[in-house]
C-alpha positions in Angstrom: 146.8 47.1 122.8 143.6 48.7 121.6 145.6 51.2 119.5 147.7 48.5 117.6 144.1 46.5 117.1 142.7 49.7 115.3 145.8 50.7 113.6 146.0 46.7 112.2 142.5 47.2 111.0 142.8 50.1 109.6 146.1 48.8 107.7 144.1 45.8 106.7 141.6 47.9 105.0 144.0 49.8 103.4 146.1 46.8 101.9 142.7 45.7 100.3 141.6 49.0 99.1 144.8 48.9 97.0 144.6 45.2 95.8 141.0 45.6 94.9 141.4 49.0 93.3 143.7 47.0 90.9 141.5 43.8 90.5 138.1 44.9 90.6 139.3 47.2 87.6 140.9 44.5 86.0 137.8 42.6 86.1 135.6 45.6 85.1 137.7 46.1 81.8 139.7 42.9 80.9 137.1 42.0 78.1 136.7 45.0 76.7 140.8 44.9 76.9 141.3 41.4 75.7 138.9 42.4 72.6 141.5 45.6 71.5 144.2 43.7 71.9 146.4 44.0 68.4 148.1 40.7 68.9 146.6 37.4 67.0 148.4 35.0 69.4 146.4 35.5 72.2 143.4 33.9 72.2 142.0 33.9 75.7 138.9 35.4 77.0 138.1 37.6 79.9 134.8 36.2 80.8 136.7 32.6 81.1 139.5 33.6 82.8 136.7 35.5 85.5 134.8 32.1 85.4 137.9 30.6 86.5 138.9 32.3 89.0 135.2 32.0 91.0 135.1 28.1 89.9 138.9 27.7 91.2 137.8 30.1 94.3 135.0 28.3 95.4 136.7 25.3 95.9 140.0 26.4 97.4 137.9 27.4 100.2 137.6 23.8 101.8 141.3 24.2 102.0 142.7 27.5 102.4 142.0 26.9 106.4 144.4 24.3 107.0 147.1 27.1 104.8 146.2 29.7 107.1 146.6 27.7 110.3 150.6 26.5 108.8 151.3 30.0 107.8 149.4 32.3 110.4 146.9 35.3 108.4 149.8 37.8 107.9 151.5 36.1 105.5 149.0 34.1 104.0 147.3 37.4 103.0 151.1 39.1 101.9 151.2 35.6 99.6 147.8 36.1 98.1 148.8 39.5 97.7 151.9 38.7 94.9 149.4 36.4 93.1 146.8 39.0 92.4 149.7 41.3 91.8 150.8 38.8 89.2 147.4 38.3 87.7 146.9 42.1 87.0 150.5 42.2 85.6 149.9 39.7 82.7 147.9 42.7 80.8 150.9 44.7 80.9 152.3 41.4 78.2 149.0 39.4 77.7 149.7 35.6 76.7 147.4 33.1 76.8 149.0 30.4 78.9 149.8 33.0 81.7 146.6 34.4 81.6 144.7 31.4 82.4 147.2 29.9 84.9 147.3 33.4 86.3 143.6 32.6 86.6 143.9 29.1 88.4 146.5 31.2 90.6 144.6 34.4 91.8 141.3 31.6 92.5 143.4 29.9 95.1 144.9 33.3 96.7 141.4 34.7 96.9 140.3 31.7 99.1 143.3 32.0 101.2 143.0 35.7 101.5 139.5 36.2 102.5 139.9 33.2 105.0 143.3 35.0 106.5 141.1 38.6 106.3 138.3 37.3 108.5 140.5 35.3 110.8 142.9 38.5 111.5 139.4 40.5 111.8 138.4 38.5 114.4 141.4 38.5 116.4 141.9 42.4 116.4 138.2 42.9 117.9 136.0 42.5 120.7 132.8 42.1 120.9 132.5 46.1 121.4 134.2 46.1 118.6 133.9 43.8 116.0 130.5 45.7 114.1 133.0 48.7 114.2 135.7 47.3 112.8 133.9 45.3 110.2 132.3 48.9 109.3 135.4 50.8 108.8 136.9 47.5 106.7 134.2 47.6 104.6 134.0 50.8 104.0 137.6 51.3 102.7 136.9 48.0 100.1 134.1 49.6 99.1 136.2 52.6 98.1 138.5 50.0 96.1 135.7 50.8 93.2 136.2 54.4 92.7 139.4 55.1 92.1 141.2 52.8 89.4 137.5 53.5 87.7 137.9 56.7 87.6 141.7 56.2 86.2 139.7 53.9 83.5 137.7 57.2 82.4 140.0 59.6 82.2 141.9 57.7 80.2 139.7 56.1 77.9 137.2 58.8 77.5 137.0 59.8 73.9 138.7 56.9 72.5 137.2 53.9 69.9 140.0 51.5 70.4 142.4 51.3 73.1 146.0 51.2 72.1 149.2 49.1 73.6 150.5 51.9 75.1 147.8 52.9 76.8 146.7 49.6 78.2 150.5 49.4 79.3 150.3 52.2 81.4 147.1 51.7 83.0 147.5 47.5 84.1 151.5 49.2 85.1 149.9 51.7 87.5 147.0 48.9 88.8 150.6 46.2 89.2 151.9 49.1 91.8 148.8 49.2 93.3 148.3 46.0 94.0 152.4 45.5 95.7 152.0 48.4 97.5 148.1 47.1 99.4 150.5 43.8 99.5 152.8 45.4 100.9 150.9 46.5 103.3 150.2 43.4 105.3 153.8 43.4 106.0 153.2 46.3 108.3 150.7 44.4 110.6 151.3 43.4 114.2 150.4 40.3 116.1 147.9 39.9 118.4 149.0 39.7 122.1 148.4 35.4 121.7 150.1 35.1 118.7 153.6 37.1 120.4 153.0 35.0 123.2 153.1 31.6 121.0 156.1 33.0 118.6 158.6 33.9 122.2 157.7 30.8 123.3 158.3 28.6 119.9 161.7 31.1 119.6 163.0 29.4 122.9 162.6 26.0 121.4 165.4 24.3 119.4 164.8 23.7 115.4 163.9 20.6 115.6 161.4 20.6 118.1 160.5 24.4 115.6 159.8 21.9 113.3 157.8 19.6 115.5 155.5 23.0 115.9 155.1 23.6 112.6 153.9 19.8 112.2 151.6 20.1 114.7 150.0 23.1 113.6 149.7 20.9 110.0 147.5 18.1 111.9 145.8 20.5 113.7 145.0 22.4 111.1 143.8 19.6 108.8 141.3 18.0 111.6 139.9 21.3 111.6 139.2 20.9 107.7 137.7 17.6 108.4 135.5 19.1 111.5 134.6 21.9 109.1 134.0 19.9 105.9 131.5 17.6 108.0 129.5 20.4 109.7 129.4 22.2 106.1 128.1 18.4 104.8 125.3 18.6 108.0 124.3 21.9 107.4 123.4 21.6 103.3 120.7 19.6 104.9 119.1 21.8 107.2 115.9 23.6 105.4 117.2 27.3 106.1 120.5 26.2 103.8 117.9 24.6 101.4 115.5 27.7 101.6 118.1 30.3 101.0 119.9 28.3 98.4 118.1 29.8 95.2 118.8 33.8 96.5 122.5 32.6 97.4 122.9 31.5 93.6 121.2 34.6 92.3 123.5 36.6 94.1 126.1 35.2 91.9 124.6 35.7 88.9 124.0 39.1 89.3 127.8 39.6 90.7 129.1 38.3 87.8 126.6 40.8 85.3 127.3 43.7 87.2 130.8 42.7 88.3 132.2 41.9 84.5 129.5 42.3 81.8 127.5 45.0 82.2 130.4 47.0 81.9 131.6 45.3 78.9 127.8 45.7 77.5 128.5 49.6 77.6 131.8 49.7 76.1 130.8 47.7 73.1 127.6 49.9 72.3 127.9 51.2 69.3 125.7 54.8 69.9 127.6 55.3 72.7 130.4 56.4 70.1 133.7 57.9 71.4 132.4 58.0 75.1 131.6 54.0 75.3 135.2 53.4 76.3 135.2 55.8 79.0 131.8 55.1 80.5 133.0 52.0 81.7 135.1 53.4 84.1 132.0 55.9 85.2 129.7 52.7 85.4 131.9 51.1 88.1 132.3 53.7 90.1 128.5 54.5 90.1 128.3 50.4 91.1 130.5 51.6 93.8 128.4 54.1 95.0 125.6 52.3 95.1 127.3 49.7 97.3 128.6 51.8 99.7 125.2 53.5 99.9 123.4 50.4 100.4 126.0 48.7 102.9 125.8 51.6 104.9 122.3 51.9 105.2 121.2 48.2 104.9 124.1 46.7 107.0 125.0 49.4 109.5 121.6 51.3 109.9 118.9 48.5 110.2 118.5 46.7 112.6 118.2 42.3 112.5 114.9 41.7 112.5 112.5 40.0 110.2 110.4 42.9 108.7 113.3 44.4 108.1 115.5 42.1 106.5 112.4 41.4 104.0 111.4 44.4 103.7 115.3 44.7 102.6 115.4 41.5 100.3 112.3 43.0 98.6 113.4 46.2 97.9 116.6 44.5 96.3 114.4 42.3 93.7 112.6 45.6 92.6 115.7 47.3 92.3 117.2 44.9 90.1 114.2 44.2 88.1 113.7 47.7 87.1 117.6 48.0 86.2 117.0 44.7 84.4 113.8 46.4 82.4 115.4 49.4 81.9 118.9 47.3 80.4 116.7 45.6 78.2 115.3 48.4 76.4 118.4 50.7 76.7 121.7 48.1 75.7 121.6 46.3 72.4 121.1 42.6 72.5 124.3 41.4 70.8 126.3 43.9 73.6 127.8 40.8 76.1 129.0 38.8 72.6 130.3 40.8 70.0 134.1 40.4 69.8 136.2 42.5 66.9 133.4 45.0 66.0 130.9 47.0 68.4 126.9 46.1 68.3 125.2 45.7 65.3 121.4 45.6 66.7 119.7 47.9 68.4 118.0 48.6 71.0 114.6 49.4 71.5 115.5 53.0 73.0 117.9 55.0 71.9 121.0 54.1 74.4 121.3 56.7 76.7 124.1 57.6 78.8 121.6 58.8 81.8 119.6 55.5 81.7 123.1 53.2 81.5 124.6 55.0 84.6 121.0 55.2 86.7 121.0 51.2 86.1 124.7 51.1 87.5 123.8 52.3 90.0 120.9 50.7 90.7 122.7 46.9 90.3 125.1 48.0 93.2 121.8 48.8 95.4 120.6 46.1 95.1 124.1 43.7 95.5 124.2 45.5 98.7 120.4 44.7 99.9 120.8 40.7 98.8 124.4 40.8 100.3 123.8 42.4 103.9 120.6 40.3 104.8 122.2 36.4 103.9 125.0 37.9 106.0 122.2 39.1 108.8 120.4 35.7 108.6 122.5 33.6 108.3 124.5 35.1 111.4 121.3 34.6 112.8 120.5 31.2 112.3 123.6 29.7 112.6 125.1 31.9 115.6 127.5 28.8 116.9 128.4 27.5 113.3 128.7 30.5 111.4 132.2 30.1 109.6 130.7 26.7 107.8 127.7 28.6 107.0 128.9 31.5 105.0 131.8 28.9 103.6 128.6 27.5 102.4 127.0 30.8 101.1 130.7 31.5 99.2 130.5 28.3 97.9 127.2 28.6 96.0 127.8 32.1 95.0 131.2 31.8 93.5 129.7 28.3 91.8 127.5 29.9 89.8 128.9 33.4 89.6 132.1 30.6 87.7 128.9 29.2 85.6 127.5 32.9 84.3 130.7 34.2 83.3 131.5 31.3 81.3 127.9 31.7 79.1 128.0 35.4 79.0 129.7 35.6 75.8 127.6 33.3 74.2 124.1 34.5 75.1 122.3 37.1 74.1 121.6 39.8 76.8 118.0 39.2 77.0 118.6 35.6 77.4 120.9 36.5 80.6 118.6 38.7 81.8 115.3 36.9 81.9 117.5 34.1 83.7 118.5 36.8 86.5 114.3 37.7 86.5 113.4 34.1 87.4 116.3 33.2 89.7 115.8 36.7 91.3 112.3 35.9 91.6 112.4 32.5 93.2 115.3 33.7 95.2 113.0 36.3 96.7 109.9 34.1 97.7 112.7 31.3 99.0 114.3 34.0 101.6 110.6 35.2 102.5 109.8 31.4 103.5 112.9 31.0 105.5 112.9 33.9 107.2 108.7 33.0 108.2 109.8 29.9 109.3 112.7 30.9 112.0 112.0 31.5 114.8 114.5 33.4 116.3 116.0 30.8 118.3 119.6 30.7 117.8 119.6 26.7 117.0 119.5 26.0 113.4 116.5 24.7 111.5 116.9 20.9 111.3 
């Protein structure tokens, strides 16, 4: 039983290193794509359509429970699977309406597949278990960044615009990526409980089948309500308030280094024929700053207060001096010019060395923000942990939805003195919640 429980969780990882290898480099490129595209019909936008997709995300969380509990995590996670399939294969033939309903789609999938990831998670560990398993999951998404980036670079290295046929080939490649991590999920096993409750549902008649499956729907949406209320309870409690502020920066500063920094260096003009190209390298050195950070931040410290501080701090420095260093190295018109490159410039001369140190340097410090919510809030909220980070998802994804949506109106600068402030308060906010637990496991009322 322990060997199917590894191998499910290692197949689990595997499925979503494939999926994200295709989205994540979907999101990294699609509005740099959508600007080359040689067809005056479309008139979409990448940073939208990403906007979407966290806005549409963040709400389909409050109900992708009950969808989970009517359709059991394998395939609810096999499901979401064909809709981000479907979302990467619109580029292949962009239009405008399927992009954006494509959008609406892949928001609702996410939700359901994240909530069907950790509830599978859960039920292939122990508690001798579960930090490993959660390690090696992590780890292979983490590795999701590298290689479609790297497939980016190679491909675009050297070129100004990017053709049809290359864009074919690239969104074709990230499609059969995407099927085959769906496919994936397919290849899971049950858990012990969930064979027992399938023998015993396949001795029953189909009526009384469909009596079970109508149970599971009531049971399911209590569970909503019971959820919904003890999210409503805890927005109240002052560690929720506290930890609100570095909750929202985190999504401002997913959405800059998840979407348009890497649109920022594609459309820099000095850059020349290598712009194109170093937007595959910037992602994977956002990757490797991730997975550097996770694993020594989430794996390595341990949970206590100086630490997690200590952690948070180093984060807002990190960022701040990538933000600095952004400033003076990226033109300020980089996130909104659309049919031509930049046409100001900056106040160094752009350097590759600089663009790629501040890559990695945003993934750092993603990672440090990231790993100590997750740490406190687990904390905190030990015996009402799912609400909590539903809550923590929530916020994020809000206003990661809210900064893709202005980042193609407003001037770099402008985006980035936002992240300084928010960044800053988030920082002091995290400092004060953290002071004033006191490691008891009850929540702060």
């Amino acid at each position: 039983m322990a060997d199917w429980r590894t191998f499910n969780v290692v197949i689990l990882g595997v499925g979503f290193l494939f999926i994200f290898t295709a989205f994540t480099t979907c999101g990294n490129v699609e509005q740099t794509v959508v600007k080359s595209l040689q067809n005056d019909t479309f008139t979409g936008s990448g940073y939208h359509s990403l906007g979407i997709i966290y806005g549409v995300f963040s709400f389909s969380n409050l109900v992708a429970p009950a969808v989970v509990a009517m359709l059991g995590p394998k395939m609810t996670m096999f499901v979401s699977g064909l809709l981000y399939s479907g979302y990467v294969a619109v580029f292949i033939e962009p239009s405008t309406w399927a992009f954006y309903l494509t959008s609406v789609l892949i928001g609702v999938g996410a939700a359901m597949l994240w909530t069907a990831q950790g509830l599978f998670l859960v039920e292939n560990s122990e508690a001798a278990t579960i930090n490993r398993n959660t390690g090696m999951f992590w780890a292979l998404l983490q590795c999701s960044m590298l290689f479609g980036n790297l497939y980016i670079y190679l491909d675009w290295n050297g070129r100004t615009e990017i053709p049809d046929s290359s864009r074919r080939k690239i969104f074709l490649s990230l499609v059969v990526a995407s099927v085959v991590g769906t496919l994936c999920f397919l290849v899971l096993r049950r858990s012990p409980p969930q064979e027992e409750m399938l023998s015993e549902e396949e001795g029953q008649s189909l009526l009384s089948a469909r009596m079970v499956y109508k149970h599971r729907a009531n049971m399911a949406l209590q569970e909503v309500k019971a959820d919904f209320k003890t999210m409503l309870q805890l927005v109240k409690t002052k560690s929720i308030l506290l930890l609100s502020p570095c909750m929202a920066y985190s999504g401002l500063e997913l959405s800059f280094y998840s979407g348009v920094y890497g649109t920022c260096i594609g459309a820099t003009a000095q850059f020349g024929e290598a712009a194109k190209g170093l937007i595959g390298i910037s992602g994977i050195v956002v990757g490797v700053g991730e997975i550097i950070g996770g694993g020594l931040f989430g794996l390595v410290c341990k949970n206590n207060r100086f630490r997690r501080t200590s952690v948070v701090f180093l984060g807002m420095v990190v960022h701040f001096v990538a933000f600095y260093l952004i400033f003076l190295n990226i033109p300020d018109d980089a996130p909104v010019v659309f049919n031509t490159v930049t046409q100001k410039s900056s106040f160094l001369t752009p350097s590759v060395s600089i663009a790629l140190l501040c890559s990695f340097l945003l993934g750092l410090g993603d990672s440090c923000f990231n790993t100590q919510l997750y740490s406190i809030l687990g904390c905190v909220y030990t015996e009402q942990s799912t609400p909590a980070f539903a809550i923590f998802k929530f916020i994020q994804s809000v206003f990661a939805a809210v900064a893709f949506f202005y980042s193609g109106d407003v001037m770099l600068m402008w985006q980035l003195l936002l992240m300084v402030i928010l960044g800053f308060s988030g920082t002091l906010c995290f400092f004060v919640a953290e002071r004033v637990y006191n490691f008891s496991a009850e929540p702060l009322e």
